[in-house]
C-alpha positions in Angstrom: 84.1 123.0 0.4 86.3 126.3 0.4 84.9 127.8 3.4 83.0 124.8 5.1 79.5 125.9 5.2 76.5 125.0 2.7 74.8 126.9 0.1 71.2 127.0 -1.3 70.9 126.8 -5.6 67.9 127.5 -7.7 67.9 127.6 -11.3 64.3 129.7 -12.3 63.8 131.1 -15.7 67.6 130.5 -16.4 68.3 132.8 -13.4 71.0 131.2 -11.0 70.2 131.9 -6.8 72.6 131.2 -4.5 71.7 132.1 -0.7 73.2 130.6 2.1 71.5 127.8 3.6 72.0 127.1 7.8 73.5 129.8 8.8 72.4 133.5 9.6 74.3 135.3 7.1 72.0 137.1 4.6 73.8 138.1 1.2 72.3 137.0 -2.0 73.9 136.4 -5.7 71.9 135.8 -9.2 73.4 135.3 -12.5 71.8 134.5 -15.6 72.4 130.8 -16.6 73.3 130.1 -20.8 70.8 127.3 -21.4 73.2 126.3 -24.2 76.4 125.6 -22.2 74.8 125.1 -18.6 77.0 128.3 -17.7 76.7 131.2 -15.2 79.4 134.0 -14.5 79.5 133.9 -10.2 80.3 137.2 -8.9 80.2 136.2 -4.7 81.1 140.2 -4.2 77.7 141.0 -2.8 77.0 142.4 0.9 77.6 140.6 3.5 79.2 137.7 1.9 82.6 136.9 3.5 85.5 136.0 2.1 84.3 136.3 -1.7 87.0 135.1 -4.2 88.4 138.4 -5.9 86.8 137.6 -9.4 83.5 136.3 -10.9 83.9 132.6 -11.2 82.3 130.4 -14.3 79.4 128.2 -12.8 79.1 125.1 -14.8 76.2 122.8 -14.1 76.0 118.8 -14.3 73.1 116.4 -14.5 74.4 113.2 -12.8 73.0 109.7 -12.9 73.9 106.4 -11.1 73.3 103.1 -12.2 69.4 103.3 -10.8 68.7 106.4 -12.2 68.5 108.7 -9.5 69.6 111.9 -10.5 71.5 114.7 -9.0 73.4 118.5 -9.7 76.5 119.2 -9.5 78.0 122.6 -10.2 81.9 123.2 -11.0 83.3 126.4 -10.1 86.7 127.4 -12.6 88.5 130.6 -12.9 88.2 131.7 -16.3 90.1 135.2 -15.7 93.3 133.9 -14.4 93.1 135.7 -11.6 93.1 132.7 -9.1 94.8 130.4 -11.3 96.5 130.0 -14.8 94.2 127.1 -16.2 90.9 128.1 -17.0 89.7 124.6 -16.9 90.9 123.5 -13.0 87.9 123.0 -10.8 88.0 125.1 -8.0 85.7 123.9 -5.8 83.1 121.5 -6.7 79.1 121.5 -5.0 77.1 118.0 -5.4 73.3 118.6 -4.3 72.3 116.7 -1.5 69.0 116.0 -2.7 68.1 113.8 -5.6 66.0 115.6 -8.8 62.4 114.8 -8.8 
């Protein structure tokens, strides 16, 4: 992880939540989530988020499954605007749930 720390998702209504999760900052960011292409646009310039990247990123979200089944989310962060790098498709920084999906 970019900046070492863990991070709350929900995805309610196609409305993305991201809150920081054991620690005491505070900020908060929603997007709305495309149910067609599992996509969010991430703007982590909200108050008292530190060290925000300096553009919205593209959220994409993942269903994954191993060999028993069990299921779990992964969301890929890329940089769509070119402002952090030239490929639009190189994963920036990757989150894998920690829990599986009921």
């Amino acid at each position: 992880m970019h900046d070492g720390d863990f991070k709350q998702i929900t995805v309610f209504n196609s409305v993305m939540t991201i809150l920081p999760y054991n620690n005491t900052e505070t900020w908060t960011v929603t997007a709305p989530v495309d149910p067609d292409t599992c996509t969010a646009s991430i703007d982590f310039r909200v108050p008292g988020k530190p060290g925000p990247p300096p553009c919205a990123l593209t959220a994409t979200i993942y269903r994954l499954m191993d060999s028993q089944k069990n299921e779990m989310v992964e969301v890929i962060f890329t940089d769509t605007s070119g402002s952090i790098t030239d490929d639009p498709k190189l994963p920036l920084n990757a989150w894998v749930g920690l829990k599986e999906l009921a």
